[in-house]
C-alpha positions as CSV (number, residue, x, y, z in Angstrom):
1,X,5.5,-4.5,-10.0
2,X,3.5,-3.3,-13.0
3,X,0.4,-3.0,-11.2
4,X,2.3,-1.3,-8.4
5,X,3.2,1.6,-11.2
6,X,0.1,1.7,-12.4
7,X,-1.9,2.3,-9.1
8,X,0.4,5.3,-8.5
9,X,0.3,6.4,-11.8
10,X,-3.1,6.7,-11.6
11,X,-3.1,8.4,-8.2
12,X,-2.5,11.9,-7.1
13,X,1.1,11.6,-6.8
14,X,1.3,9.9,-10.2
15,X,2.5,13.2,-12.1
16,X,4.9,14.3,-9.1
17,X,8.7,14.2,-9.3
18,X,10.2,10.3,-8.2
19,X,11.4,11.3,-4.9
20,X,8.4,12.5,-3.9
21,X,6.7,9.4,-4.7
22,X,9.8,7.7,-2.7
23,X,8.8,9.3,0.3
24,X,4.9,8.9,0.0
25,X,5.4,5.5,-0.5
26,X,7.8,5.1,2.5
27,X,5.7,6.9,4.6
28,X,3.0,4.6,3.7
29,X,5.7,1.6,3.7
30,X,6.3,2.4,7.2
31,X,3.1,3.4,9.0
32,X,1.9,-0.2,7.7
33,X,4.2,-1.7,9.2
34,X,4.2,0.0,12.7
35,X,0.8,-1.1,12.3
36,X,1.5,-5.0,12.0
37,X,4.1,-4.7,15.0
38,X,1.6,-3.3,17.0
39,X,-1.3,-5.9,16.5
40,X,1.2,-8.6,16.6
41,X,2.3,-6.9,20.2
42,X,-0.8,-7.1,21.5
43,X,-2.2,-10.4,20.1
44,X,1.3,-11.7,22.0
45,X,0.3,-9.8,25.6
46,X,-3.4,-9.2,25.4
47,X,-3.5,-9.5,28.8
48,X,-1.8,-6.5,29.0
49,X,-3.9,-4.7,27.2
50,X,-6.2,-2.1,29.4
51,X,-9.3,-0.8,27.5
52,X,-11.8,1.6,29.0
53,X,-15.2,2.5,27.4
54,X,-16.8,5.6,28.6
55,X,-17.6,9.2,28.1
């Protein structure tokens, strides 16, 4: 947890009030994890999965 603090201490949002940390850390909290349900959703139906290359 102490290196947690000090990482957002020493970014940008390290002087801002505590609930605005709370909600740029949920924010990040959150699109992390919608990340990791979707690569776990495809890695379960890759067949599925349509990709198109092209211009």
């Amino acid at each position: 947890m102490g290196i947690l603090k000090e990482i957002i201490h020493e970014s940008a949002i390290g002087n801002k009030p505590a609930i605005y940390k709370a909600f740029v850390i949920s924010v990040f909290v959150s699109i992390v994890i919608i990340s990791f349900t979707m690569l776990t959703a495809i890695l379960k139906n890759p067949q599925q999965v349509i990709t198109g290359f092209g211009y």
